[in-house]
N, C-alpha and C positions, 0 to 999 in steps of 0.2 A: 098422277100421284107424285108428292114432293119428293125430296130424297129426306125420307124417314125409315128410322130401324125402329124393330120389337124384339127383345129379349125374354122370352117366359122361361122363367128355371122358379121352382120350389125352392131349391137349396141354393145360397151362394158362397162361394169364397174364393175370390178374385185374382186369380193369378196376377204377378207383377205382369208377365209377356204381355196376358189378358189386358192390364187395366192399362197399358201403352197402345194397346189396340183401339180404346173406348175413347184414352186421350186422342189418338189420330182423327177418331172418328167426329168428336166433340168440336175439333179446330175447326172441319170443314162445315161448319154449322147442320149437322145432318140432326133431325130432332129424334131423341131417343126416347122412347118410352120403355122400360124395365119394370115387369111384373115379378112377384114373389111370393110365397107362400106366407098368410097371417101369423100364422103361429111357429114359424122358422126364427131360428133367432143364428143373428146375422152377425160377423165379426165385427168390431169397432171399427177395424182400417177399412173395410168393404165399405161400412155405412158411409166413413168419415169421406173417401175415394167418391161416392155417387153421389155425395151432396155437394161436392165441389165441381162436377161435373155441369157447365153451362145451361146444356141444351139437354139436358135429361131429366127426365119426369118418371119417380118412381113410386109404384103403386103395390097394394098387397091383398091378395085373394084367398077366399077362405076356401081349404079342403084341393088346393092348388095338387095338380102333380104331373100337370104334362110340360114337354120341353118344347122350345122351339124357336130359333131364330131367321127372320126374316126382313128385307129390305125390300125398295121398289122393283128391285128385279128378278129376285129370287128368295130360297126359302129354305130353312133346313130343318125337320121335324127329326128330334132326337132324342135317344135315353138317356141321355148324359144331362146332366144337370152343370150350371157353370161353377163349378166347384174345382179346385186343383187337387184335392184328392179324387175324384171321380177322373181326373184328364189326365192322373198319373197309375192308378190301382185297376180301374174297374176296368171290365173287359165291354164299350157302349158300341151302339150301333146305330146309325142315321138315313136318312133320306135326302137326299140334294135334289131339290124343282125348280125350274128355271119360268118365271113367266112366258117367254119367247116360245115355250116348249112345250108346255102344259098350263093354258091357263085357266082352263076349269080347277086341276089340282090348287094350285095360286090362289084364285078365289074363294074358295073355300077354306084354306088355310088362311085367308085374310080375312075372313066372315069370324070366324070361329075365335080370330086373336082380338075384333073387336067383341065381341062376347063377353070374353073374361075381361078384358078392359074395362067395359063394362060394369061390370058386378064387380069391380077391383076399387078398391078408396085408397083415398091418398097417405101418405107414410108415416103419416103423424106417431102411430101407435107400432111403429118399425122397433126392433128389437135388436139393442147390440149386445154383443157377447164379449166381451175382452179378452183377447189374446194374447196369453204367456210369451213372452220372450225370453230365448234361453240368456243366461248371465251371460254378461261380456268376460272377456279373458282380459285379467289383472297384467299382463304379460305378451304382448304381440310379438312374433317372430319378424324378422326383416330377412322378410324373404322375398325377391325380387320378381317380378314379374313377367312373366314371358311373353313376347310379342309375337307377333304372327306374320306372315303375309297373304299377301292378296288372293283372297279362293279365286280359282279359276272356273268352278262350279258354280251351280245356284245351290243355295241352303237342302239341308236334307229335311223333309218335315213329314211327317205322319197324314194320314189321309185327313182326320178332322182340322188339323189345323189346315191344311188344305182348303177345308172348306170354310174355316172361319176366316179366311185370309177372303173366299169370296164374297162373304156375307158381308162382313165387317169393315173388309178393305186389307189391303197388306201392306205391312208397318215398315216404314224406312224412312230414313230422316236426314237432312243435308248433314255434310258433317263439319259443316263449318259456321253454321247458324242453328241448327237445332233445328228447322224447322220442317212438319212434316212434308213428305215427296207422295207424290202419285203411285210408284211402285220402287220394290227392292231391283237394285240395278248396282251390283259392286264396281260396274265398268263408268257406271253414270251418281258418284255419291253426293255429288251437291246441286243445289239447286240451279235455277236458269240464272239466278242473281248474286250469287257467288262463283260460279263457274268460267264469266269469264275474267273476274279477277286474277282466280287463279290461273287461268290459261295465258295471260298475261309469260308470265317465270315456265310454268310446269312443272314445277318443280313436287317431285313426287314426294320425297319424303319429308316436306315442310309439314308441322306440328299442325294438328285441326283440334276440334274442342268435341266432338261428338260422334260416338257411337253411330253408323248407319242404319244397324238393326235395330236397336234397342231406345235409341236416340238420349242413352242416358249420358254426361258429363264424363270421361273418361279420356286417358292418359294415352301414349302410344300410338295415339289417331293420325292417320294423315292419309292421304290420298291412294298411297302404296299399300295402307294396312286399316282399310274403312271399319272393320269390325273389331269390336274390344276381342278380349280373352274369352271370357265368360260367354259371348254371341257365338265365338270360334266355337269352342266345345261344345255346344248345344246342337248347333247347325252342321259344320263341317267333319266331326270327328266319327 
C-alpha cells in the first residue's frame, strides 16, 4: 500500500495546528483523500485551505457520520469529528489500531473507508460558509514580546493529538529554512542541510527565520529559543 491517508469527518473546521499538520503532510507527497458530509457546510478558509492542498482529493457523502482517520500503517476510528470546537469543548473518545498488531481490525476499517469513498462524489457541490472576523483594533498596544528559552522537555500534548501526531505525522520544521523535519526534536531544530552550516560558528543565539513547532515566519528564533511564544504556551506551560 502507498503512503496514502483518509480523513472521514462529517463536520469540518480546521484548525490552524491542524491545517500545518496536512501541510507537513502534503509536502511529503503522501495522497490524501478527505471525505465529508453532502449537506455540511463548511467554512470559506477550510474550503479555500483543502483546495490548495496538492495531493488531496476531497469528496462528499450523503447521510455521512462516522469519523475516522487512517494511513498505511495504522488507524484511528473516532467520535470527534475534525472540527476545533469539538478538539476544544467536547468531551471525544477514540480507538488507535496498528496494522503490525491487528490486521483483521485494519482491514476492515480499510474495506469500510473504500465504501464510503465509494458512494462519496466529488466536491463540485461542496458548501462554504463564511467566516466572521472579529473587527481589527483601531489602536494596537506596543507591547513587547516575551522570549523564551530552550524547553528542556518534549511538548505537553493531550492524548488525541498524540494520536494525530501518529496518524498524520508530527509537525516540526527547520528553523532556518522552513522546511518540514521528520520529527519534533528541540535538541535537533534544523535540518541535515542547514545544520552544518550553522555548526560551522554555533553560535546559539544567532537570529533563525522559523518557528520549529508551528513552522510559522516569526521573531525571537534561533537555535537557543526554536519555539515562538505562542508554541511555548501551548506546549510548555
Amino acid at each position: 500500500m502507498p503512503n496514502v491517508g483518509y480523513i472521514i469527518a462529517p463536520y469540518m473546521k480546521i484548525s490552524q495546528q491542524t491545517q500545518n499538520y496536512l501541510k507537513n503532510t502534503d509536502k511529503k507527497n503522501i495522497q490524501l483523500t478527505v471525505v465529508s458530509r453532502s449537506d455540511a457546510e463548511i467554512p470559506s478558509d477550510t474550503v479555500t485551505f483543502l483546495n490548495e492542498l496538492n495531493n488531496a482529493k476531497v469528496k462528499l457523502c450523503d447521510n455521512l457520520h462516522a469519523k475516522c482517520f487512517l494511513n498505511e500503517n495504522q488507524g484511528l476510528i473516532t467520535s470527534m469529528n475534525l472540527h476545533e470546537h469539538s478538539q476544544t469543548h467536547n468531551w471525544e473518545m477514540g480507538v488507535n489500531f496498528f496494522k503490525s498488531v491487528d490486521l483483521d481490525l485494519y482491514t476492515e476499517a480499510l474495506k469500510e473507508i473504500g465504501r464510503i469513498d465509494s458512494a462519496s462524489k466529488e466536491n463540485s457541490n461542496i458548501k462554504p460558509r463564511s467566516v466572521k472576523k472579529a473587527p481589527q483594533q483601531q489602536y494596537q498596544q506596543n507591547i513587547p514580546k516575551k522570549t523564551i528559552y530552550k524547553p528542556k522537555e518534549a511538548p505537553k500534548k493531550g492524548v488525541f493529538t498524540k494520536m494525530l501526531d501518529s496518524v498524520l505525522g508530527e509537525e516540526a520544521y527547520c528553523i532556518r529554512c522552513g522546511e518540514p523535519l521528520e520529527g519534533y526534536d528541540i535538541e535537533k531544530p534544523l535540518c541535515d542541510r542547514c545544520y552544518p552550516i550553522w555548526a560551522q560558528f554555533r553560535k546559539q543565539d544567532y537570529p533563525e527565520k522559523f518557528c520549529h513547532a508551528c513552522g510559522e515566519e516569526k521573531s525571537n528564533i534561533s537555535y537557543q529559543k526554536p519555539v515562538c511564544y505562542d508554541c511555548y504556551k501551548k506546549s510548555y506551560k
